[in-house]
C-alpha positions as CSV (number, residue, x, y, z in Angstrom):
1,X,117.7,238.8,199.4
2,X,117.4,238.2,203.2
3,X,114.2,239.0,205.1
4,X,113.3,240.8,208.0
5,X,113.9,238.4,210.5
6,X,112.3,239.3,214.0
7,X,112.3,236.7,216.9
8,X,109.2,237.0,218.8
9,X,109.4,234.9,222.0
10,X,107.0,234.8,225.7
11,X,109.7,234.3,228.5
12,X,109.8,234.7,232.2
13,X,111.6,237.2,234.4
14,X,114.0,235.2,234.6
15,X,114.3,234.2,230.6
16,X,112.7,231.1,230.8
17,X,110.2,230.0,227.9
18,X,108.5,226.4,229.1
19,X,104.7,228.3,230.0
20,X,103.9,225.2,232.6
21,X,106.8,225.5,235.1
22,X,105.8,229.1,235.8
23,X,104.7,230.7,238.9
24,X,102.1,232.2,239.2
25,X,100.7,229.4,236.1
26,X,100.1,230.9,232.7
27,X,100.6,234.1,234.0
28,X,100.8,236.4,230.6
29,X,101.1,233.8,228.0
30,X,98.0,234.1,226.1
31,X,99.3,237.0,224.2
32,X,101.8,234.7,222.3
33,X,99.4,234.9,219.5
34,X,98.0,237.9,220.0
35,X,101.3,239.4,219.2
36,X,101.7,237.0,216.3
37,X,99.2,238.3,214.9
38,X,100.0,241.3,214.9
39,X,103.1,241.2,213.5
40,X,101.7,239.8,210.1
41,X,105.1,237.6,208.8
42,X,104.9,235.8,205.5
43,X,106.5,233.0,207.6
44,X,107.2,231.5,210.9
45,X,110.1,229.4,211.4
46,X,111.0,226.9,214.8
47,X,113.5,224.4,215.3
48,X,112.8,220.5,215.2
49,X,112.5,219.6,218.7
50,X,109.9,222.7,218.8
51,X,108.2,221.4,215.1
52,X,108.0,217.8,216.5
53,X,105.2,219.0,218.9
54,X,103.2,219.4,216.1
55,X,103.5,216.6,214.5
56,X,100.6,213.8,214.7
57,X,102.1,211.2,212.5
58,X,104.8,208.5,212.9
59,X,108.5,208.3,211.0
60,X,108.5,207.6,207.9
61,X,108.8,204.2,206.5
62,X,112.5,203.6,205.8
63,X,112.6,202.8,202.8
64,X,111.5,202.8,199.1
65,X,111.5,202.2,195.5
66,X,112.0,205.9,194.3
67,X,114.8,208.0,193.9
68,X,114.4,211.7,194.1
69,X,116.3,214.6,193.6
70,X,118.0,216.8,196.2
71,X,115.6,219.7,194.6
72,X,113.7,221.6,196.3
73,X,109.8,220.5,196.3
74,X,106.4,222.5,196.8
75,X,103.4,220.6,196.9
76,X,100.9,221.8,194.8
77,X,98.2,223.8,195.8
78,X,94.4,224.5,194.8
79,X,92.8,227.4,193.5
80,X,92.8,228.8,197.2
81,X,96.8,228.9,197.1
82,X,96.7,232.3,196.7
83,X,94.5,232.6,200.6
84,X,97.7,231.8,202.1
85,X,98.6,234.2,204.4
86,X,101.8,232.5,205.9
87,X,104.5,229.2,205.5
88,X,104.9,227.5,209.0
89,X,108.9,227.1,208.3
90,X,110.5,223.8,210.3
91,X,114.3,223.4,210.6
92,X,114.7,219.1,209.8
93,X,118.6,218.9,209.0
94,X,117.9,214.9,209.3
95,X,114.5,214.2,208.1
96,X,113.2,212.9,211.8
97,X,109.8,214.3,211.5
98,X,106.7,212.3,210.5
99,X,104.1,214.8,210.1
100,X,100.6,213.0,209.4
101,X,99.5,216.7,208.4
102,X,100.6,219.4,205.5
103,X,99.8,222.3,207.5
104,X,100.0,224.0,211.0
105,X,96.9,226.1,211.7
106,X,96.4,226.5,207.7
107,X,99.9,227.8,207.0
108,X,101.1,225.1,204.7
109,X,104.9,223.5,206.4
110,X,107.9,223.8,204.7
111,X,110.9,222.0,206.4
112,X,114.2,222.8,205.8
113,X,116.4,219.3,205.4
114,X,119.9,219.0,204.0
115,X,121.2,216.2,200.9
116,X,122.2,213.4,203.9
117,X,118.0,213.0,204.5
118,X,116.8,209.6,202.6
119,X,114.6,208.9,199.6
120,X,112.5,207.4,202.0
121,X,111.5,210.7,203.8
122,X,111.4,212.5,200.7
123,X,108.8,210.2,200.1
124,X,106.9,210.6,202.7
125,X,107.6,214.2,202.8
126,X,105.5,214.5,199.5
127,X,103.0,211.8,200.2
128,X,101.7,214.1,203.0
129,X,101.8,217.3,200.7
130,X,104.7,218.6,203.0
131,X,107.1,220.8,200.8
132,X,110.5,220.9,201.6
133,X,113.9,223.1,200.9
134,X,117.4,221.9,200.2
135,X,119.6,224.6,202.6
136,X,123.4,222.5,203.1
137,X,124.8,219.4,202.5
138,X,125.7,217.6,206.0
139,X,124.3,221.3,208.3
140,X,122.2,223.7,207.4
141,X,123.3,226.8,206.0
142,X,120.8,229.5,207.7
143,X,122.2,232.4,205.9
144,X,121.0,230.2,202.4
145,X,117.5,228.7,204.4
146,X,116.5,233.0,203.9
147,X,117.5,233.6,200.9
148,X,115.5,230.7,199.1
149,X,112.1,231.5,201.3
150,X,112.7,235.1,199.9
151,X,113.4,233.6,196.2
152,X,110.8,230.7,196.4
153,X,108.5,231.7,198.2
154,X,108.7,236.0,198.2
155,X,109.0,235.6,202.2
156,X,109.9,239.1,203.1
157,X,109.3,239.2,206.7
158,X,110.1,236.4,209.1
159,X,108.9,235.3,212.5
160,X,111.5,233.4,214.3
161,X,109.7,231.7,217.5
162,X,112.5,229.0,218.7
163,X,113.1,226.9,220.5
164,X,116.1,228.4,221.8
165,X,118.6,226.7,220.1
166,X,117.3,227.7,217.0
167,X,117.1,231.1,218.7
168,X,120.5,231.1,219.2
169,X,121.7,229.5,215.9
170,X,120.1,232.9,214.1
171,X,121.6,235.1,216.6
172,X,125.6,233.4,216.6
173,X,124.8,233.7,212.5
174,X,123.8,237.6,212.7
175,X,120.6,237.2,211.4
176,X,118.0,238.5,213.7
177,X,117.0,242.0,213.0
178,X,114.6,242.7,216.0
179,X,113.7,241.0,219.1
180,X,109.8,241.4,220.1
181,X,110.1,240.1,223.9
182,X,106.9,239.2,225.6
183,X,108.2,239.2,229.2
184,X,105.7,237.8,231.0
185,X,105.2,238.8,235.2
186,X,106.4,234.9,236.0
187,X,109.2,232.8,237.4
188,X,110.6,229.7,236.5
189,X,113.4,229.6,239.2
190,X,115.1,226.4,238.9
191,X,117.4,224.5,236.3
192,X,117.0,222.9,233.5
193,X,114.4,224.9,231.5
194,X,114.2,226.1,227.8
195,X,115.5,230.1,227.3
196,X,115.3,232.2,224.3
197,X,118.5,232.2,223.4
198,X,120.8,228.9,223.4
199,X,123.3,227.1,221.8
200,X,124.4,223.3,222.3
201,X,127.5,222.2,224.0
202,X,129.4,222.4,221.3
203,X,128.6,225.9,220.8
204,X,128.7,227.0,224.1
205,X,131.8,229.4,223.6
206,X,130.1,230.9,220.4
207,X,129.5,234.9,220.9
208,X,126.4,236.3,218.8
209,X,127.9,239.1,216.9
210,X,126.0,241.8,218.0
211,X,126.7,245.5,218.3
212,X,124.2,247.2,219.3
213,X,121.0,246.6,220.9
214,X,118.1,249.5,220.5
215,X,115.0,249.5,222.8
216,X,112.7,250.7,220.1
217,X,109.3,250.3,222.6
218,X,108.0,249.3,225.8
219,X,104.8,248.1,225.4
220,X,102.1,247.5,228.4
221,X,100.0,244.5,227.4
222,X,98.0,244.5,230.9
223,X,98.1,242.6,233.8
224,X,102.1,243.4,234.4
225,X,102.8,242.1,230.7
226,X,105.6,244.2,228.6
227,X,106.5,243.6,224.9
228,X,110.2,244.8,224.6
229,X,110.7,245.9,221.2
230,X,115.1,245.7,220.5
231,X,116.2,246.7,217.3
232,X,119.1,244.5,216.6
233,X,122.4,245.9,214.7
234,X,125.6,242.5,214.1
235,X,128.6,242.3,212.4
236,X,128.4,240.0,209.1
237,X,131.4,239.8,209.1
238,X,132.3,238.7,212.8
239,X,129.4,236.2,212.4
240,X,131.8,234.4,209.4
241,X,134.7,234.1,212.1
């Protein structure tokens, strides 16, 4: 069963998300979390370039003694397990991040890796209590990432907050069921910055298969800030073209 998947993003007029090169500064951001809040998920999930910001530890050694199954592995939890309100989900296809932590404001991470990632990082994945899902052999499957969080984990409603290639990657795969934009009175005005939506190079001629796009609300937040609630409608079956 797939969850709810709603992509909650802060941009810019001008559909940038990098808060420090806007003008006016910080102009609107702060409600990021507000919003997050709000909107209660049993998960939040980011992409590894936006999950290696959170990170305070170094790689992994590279390697070691053990050999470990491609299985997928939760780290055990106290008698306070059942306190946890959220997962903080992180999108590793290659096993680059060294946390040096198990959790992300006390919602425990699970990264989402495919078989190529070493015995090595497994290792180190379940030194640091990090657990970890199998979701594709070589790429990760997205479609597959949802349906074991739902089956493992009884995620039924999932926060998607980017980067934008991540973003993107749920979009092209017809996944995202709502978009809750914070758009923020701000400009970025120049190249090169992140957006909520993206692909790579590869991907650049990849259409998101969506059909239709509701406006469900507009909601004033104060001080010229509007969350843009879209209802998001795709065609499954356009997505597996």
């Amino acid at each position: 069963m797939k969850p709810h998947v709603i992509c909650l993003m802060a941009s810019s007029v001008d559909g940038r998300t990098h808060h420090s090169r806007w003008r006016p500064k910080g102009a609107g951001s702060e409600w990021f979390e507000r919003i997050h809040d709000e909107l209660d998920g049993d998960a939040w999930l980011i992409g590894r370039v936006t999950g290696s910001e959170f990170a305070k530890g170094k790689p992994y050694p590279a390697t070691t003694n053990a050999t470990l199954p491609r299985e997928n592995w939760f780290a055990p939890r106290d008698a306070k397990s059942s306190d946890i309100k959220a997962y903080g989900v992180v999108l590793d296809a290659h096993g680059k991040i060294g946390w040096g932590r198990s959790d992300i404001g006390g919602d425990p991470i699970v990264v989402v890796l495919t078989e190529t990632v070493s015995n090595a990082h497994l290792a180190g994945l379940r030194g640091e209590g990090v657990s970890y899902i199998f979701a594709g052999k070589s790429e990760i499957d997205l479609a597959l990432t949802l349906e074991i969080l739902n089956r493992e984990l009884g995620v039924k409603r999932l926060l998607l907050e980017g980067g934008g290639a991540a973003n993107g990657a749920f979009l092209r795969a017809g996944l995202v069921d709502e978009l809750n934009l914070i758009l923020c009175p701000a400009v970025d005005g120049a190249r090169g910055a992140p957006i909520v939506f993206d692909s790579t190079e590869a991907e650049s001629e990849q259409r998101a298969p969506v059909t239709a796009m509701t406006l469900e609300s507009t909601r004033p937040l104060g001080g010229g800030v509007l969350l843009l609630r879209y209802l998001i409608q795709s065609d499954p079956q356009a997505a597996a073209r």
